[in-house]
BAFI-3210 file (N, C-alpha, C; in Angstrom, 3 decimals, decimal comma, padded with zeros to 6 digits):
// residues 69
n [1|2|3|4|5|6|7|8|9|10|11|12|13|14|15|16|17|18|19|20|21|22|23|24|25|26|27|28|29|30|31|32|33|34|35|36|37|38|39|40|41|42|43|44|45|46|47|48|49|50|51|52|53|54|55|56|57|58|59|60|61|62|63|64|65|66|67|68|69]
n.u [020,845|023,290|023,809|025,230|025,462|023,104|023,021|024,049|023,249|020,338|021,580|021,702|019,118|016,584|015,998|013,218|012,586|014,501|013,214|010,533|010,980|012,545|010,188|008,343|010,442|010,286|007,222|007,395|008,924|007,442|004,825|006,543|007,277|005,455|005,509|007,334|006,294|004,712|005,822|007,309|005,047|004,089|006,844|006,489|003,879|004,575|004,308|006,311|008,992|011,197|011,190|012,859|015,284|018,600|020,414|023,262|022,901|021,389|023,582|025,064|023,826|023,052|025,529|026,616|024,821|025,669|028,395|029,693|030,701]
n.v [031,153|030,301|027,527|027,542|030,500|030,743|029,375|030,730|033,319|032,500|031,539|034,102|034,340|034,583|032,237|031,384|032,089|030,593|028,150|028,436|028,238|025,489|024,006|024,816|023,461|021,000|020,661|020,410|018,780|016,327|016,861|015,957|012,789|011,206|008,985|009,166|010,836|009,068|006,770|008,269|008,641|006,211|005,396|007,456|006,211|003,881|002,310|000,765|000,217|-001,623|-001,537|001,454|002,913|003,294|006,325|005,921|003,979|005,263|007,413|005,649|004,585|007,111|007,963|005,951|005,933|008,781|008,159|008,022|005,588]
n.w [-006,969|-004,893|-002,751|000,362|000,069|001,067|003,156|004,959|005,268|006,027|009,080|010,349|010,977|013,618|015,911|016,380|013,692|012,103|013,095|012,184|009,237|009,442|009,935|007,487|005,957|006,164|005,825|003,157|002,157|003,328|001,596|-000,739|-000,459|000,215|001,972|003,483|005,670|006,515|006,966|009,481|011,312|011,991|013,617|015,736|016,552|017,793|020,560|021,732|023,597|023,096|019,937|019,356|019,194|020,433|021,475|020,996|019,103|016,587|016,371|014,777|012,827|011,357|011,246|009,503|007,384|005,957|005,380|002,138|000,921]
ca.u [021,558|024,254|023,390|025,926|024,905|021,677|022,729|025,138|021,706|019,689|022,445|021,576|017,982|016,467|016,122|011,852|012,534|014,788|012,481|009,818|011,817|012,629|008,944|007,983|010,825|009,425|006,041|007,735|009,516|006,214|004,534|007,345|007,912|004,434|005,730|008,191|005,398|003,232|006,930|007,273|004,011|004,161|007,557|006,277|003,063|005,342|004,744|007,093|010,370|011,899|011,403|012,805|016,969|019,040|021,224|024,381|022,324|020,789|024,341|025,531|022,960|023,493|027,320|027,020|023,844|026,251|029,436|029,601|031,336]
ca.v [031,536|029,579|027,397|028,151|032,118|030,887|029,304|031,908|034,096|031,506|031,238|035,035|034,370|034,758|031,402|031,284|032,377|029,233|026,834|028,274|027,761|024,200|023,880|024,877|022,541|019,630|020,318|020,404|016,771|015,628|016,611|015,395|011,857|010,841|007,364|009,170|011,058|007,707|005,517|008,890|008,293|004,720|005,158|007,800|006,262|002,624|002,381|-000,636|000,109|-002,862|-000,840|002,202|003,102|004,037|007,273|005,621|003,012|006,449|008,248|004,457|004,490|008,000|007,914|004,834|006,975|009,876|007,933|007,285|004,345]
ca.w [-005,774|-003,920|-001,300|000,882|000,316|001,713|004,494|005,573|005,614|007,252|010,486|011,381|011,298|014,903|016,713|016,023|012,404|011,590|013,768|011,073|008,282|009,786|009,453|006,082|004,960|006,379|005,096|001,589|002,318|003,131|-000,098|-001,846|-000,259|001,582|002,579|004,894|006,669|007,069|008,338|010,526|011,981|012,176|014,756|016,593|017,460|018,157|021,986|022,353|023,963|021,844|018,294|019,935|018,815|021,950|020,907|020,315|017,542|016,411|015,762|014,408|011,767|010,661|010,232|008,196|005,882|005,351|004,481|001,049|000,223]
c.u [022,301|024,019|024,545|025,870|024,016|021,744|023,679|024,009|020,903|019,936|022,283|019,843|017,512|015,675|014,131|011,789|012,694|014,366|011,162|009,602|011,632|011,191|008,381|009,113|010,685|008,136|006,451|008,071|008,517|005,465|005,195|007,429|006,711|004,993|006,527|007,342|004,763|004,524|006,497|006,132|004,014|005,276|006,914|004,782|003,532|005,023|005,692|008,653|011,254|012,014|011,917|014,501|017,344|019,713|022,444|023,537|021,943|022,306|024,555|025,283|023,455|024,792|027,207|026,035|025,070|027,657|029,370|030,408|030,724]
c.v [030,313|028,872|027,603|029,307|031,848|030,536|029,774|032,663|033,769|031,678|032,729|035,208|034,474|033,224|030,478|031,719|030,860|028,034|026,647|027,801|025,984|023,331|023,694|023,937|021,044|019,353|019,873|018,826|016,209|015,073|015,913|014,048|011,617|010,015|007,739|009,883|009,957|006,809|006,655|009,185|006,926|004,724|005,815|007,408|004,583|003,226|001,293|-000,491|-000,593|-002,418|000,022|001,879|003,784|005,065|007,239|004,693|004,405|007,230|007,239|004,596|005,620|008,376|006,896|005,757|007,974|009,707|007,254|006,593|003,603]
c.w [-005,224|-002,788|000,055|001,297|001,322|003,028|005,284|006,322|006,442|009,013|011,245|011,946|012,653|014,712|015,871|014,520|011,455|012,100|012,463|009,697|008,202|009,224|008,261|005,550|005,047|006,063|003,522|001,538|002,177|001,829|-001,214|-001,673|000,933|002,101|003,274|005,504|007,425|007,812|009,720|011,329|013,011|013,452|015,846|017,878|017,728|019,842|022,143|022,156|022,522|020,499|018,515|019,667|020,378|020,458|020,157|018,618|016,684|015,474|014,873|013,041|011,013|010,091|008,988|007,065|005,396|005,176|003,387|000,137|000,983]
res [x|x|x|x|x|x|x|x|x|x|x|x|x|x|x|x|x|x|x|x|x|x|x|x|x|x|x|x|x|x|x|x|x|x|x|x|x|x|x|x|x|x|x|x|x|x|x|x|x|x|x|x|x|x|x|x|x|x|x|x|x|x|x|x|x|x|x|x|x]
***
């Protein structure tokens, strides 16, 4: 199947359907790639401001990940 098909399908899902979804595909990541569960631990239990991305560093980061050159 097409991904595209799928996430045509997906986008009429009801609201609590594709939060579930959301869900089960982050358990799958998990299984697949422990060492990003254990970083994503590791930030969220960071109490110290100072390690902590403002929003703009946040988008910053992600434009530069998803241009590829």
């Amino acid at each position: 199947m097409d991904l595209a098909i799928i996430q045509k399908e997906l986008e009429t899902l009801a609201p609590e359907e594709q939060d579930r979804l959301a869900a089960y595909l982050t358990v799958l990541r998990m299984k697949r790639m422990p060492e990003h569960a254990e970083e994503l631990s590791r930030r969220l239990d960071d109490r110290n401001p100072d390690h902590w991305l403002t929003l703009d560093e946040l988008k910053e980061k992600l434009s530069k990940e998803d241009d590829p050159s």
